[in-house]
C-alpha positions as CSV (number, residue, x, y, z in Angstrom):
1,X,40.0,-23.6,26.7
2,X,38.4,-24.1,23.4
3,X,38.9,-20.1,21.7
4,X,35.8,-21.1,19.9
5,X,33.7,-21.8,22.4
6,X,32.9,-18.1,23.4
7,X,31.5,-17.7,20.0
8,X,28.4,-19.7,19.1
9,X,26.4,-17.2,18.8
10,X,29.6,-14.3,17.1
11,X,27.4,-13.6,14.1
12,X,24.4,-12.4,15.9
13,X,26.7,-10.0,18.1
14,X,27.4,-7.9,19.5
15,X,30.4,-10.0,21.2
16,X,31.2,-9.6,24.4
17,X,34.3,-9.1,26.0
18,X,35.3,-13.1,26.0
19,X,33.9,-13.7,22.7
20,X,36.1,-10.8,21.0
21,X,39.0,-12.5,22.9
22,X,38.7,-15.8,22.0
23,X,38.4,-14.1,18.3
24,X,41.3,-12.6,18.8
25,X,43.4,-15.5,19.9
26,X,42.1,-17.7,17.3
27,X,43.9,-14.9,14.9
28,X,47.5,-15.4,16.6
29,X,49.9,-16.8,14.5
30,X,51.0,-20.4,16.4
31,X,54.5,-20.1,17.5
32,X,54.2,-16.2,17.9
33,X,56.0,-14.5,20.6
34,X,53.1,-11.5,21.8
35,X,52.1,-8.8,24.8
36,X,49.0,-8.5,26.2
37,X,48.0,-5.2,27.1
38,X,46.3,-4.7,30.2
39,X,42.4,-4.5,30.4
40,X,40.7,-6.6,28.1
41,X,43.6,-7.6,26.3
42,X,44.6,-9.7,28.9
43,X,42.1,-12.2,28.6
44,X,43.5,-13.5,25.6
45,X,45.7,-15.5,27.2
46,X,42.3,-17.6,28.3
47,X,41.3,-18.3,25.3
48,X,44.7,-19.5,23.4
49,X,44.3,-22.9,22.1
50,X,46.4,-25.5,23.9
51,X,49.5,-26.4,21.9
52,X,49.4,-23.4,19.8
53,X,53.4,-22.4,20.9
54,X,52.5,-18.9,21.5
55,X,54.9,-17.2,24.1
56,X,53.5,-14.5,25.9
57,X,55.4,-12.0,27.1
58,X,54.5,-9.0,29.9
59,X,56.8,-6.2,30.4
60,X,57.2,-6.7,34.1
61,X,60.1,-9.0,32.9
62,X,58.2,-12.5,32.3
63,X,58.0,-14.8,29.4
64,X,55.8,-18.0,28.6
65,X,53.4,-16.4,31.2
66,X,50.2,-18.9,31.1
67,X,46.5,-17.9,32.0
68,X,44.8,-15.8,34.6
69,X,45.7,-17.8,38.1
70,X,42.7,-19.6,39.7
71,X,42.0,-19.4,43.5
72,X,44.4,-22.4,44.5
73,X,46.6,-21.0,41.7
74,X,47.2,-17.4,43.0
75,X,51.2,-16.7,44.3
76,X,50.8,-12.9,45.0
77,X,54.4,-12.5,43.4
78,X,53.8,-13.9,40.1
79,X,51.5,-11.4,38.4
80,X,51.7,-9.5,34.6
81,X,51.7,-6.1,34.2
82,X,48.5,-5.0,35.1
83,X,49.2,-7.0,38.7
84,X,46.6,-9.5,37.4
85,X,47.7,-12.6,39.0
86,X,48.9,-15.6,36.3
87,X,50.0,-18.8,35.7
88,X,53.6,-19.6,34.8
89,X,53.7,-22.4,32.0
90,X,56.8,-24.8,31.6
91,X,60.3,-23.3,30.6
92,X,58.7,-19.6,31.7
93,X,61.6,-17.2,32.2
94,X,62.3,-13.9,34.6
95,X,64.2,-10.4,33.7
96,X,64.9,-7.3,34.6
97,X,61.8,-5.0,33.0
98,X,64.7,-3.0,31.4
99,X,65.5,-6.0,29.2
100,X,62.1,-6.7,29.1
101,X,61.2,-3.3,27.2
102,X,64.5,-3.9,25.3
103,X,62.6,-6.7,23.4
104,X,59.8,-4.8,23.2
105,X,61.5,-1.7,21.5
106,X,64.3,-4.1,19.3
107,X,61.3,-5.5,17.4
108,X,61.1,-9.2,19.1
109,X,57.8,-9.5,19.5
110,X,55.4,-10.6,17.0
111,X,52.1,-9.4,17.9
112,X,50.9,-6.8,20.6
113,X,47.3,-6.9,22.0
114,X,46.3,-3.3,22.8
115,X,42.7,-1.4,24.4
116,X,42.3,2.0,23.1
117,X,39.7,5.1,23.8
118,X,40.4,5.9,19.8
119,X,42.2,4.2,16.7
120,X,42.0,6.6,13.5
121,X,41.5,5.7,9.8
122,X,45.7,5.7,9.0
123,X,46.0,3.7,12.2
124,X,47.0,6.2,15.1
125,X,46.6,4.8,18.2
126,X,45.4,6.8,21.4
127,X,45.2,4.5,24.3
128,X,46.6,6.4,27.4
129,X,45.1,9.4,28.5
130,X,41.4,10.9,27.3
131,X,42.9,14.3,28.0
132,X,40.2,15.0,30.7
133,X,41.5,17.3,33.7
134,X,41.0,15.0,36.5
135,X,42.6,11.9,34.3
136,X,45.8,9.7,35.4
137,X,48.4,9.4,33.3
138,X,49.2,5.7,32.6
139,X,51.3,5.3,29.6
140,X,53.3,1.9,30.8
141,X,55.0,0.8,27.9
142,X,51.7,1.3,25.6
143,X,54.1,3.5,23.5
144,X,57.6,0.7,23.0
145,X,54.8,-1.5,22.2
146,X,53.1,0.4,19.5
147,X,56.1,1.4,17.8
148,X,58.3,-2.2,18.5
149,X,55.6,-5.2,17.7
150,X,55.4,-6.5,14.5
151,X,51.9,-6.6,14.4
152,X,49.4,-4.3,16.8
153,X,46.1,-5.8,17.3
154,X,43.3,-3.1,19.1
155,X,40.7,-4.8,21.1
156,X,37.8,-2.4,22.1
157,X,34.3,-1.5,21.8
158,X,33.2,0.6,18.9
159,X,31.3,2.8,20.7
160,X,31.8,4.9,24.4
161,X,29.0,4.8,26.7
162,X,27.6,7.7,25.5
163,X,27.7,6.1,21.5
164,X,30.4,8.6,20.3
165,X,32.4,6.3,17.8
166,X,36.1,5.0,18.6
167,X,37.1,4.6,15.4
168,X,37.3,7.9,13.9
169,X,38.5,10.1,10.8
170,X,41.8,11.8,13.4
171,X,42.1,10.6,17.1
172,X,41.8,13.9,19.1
173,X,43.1,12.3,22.5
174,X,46.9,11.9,23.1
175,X,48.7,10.1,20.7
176,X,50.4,7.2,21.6
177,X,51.4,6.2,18.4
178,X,51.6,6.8,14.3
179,X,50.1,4.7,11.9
180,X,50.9,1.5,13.9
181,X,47.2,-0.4,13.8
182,X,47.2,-3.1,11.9
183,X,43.7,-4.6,13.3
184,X,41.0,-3.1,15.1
185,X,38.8,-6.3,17.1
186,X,35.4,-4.9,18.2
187,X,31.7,-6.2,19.5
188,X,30.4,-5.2,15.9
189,X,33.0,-5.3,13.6
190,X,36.6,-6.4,13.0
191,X,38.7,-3.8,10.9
192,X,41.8,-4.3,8.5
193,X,44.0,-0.7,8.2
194,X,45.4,-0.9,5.0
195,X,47.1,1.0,2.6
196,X,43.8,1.2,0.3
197,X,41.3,2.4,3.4
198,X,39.7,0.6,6.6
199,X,38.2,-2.4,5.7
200,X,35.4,-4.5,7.6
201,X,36.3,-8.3,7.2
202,X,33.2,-9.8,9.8
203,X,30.6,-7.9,11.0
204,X,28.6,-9.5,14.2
205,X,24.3,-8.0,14.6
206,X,24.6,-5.5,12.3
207,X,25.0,-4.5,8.4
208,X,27.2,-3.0,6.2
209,X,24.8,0.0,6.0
210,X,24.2,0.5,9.6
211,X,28.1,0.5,10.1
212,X,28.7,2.9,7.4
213,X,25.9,5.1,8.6
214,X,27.4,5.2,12.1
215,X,30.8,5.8,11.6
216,X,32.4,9.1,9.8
217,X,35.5,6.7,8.7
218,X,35.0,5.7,4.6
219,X,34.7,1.7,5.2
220,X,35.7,-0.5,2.3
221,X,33.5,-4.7,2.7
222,X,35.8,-7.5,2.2
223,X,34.1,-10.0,0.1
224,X,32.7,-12.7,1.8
């Protein structure tokens, strides 16, 4: 699929879920080995350009897993961690899921994908639990991933249903890890943490002052 195609009309935003996908899939390094978390994050691996030698890996013990399966595609024992079922591309290899979080933790993989219910200004991630009474539990190996990819990439709305911001001055959910952001993908905005501050590098249907009015996180503009 052409990770383009889902955004014709990007600047105009907001994007929605496929468009900030195929955004973030266009932003993958070719050749990179990377995790897809589950949720959104998973449909990614849609939107990866053909020949682009990224080897995705799901801690359920696969590697070189291909796209969501089709109908005719489904085999109900090939699925990734979020027991989506997927496609297996050619030279696609099966482990243990101890050795799988073994390269997750030892620092093989390049790039992990990630949803989260909050990202803070230093880049703490909270992605797990909203600390609500009646909530589940579901860590998986959010937490190896946070602290053993190379690079984390957040894909997630910048705003809950009720418009309370996700990106905030100090995450006050469960932490699942410190300062490990590196890139926040959204359906207004994509965000750089960095050492100097956040900083907005695209924004899609809406302006620099609108964000900045919205948001109690000092933003920094990249030029254009």
């Amino acid at each position: 699929m052409n990770p383009t195609s889902h955004l014709a009309h990007s600047e105009r935003g907001p994007l929605d879920k496929h468009e900030i996908a195929a955004l973030v899939a266009r932003d993958i390094p070719r050749g990179a080995y990377v995790n897809l978390g589950i949720g959104r994050p998973t449909l990614v691996a849609d939107h990866l350009p053909a020949g682009s030698g990224v080897v995705l890996h799901t801690e359920n013990g696969m590697l070189n897993m291909g796209p969501a399966a089709k109908d005719g595609e489904i085999d109900p024992d090939l699925t990734n961690a979020g027991k989506i079922p997927v496609t297996e591309l050619p030279g696609a290899a099966y482990f243990h899921h101890a050795d799988s979080f073994a390269m997750m933790r030892g620092g093989h993989l390049d790039v992990c994908v990630l949803g989260a219910f909050q990202v803070s200004a230093e880049g703490d991630l909270a992605n797990w639990h909203t600390g609500a009474p009646d909530a589940i539990p579901a860590v998986g190996g959010a937490m190896d991933l946070a602290v053993g990819a190379k690079k984390v990439f957040v894909m997630m709305t910048l705003f809950t249903k009720t418009g309370a911001p996700k990106l905030v001055p100090r995450c006050t959910y469960p932490l699942t890890g410190l300062a490990c952001v590196d890139r926040v993908y959204t359906d207004v905005a994509v965000f750089d943490i960095t050492p100097r501050g956040v900083t907005v590098s695209r924004t899609f249907g809406i302006t620099h002052e609108e964000l900045a009015e919205q948001l109690q996180v000092p933003l920094l503009f990249a030029r254009a």
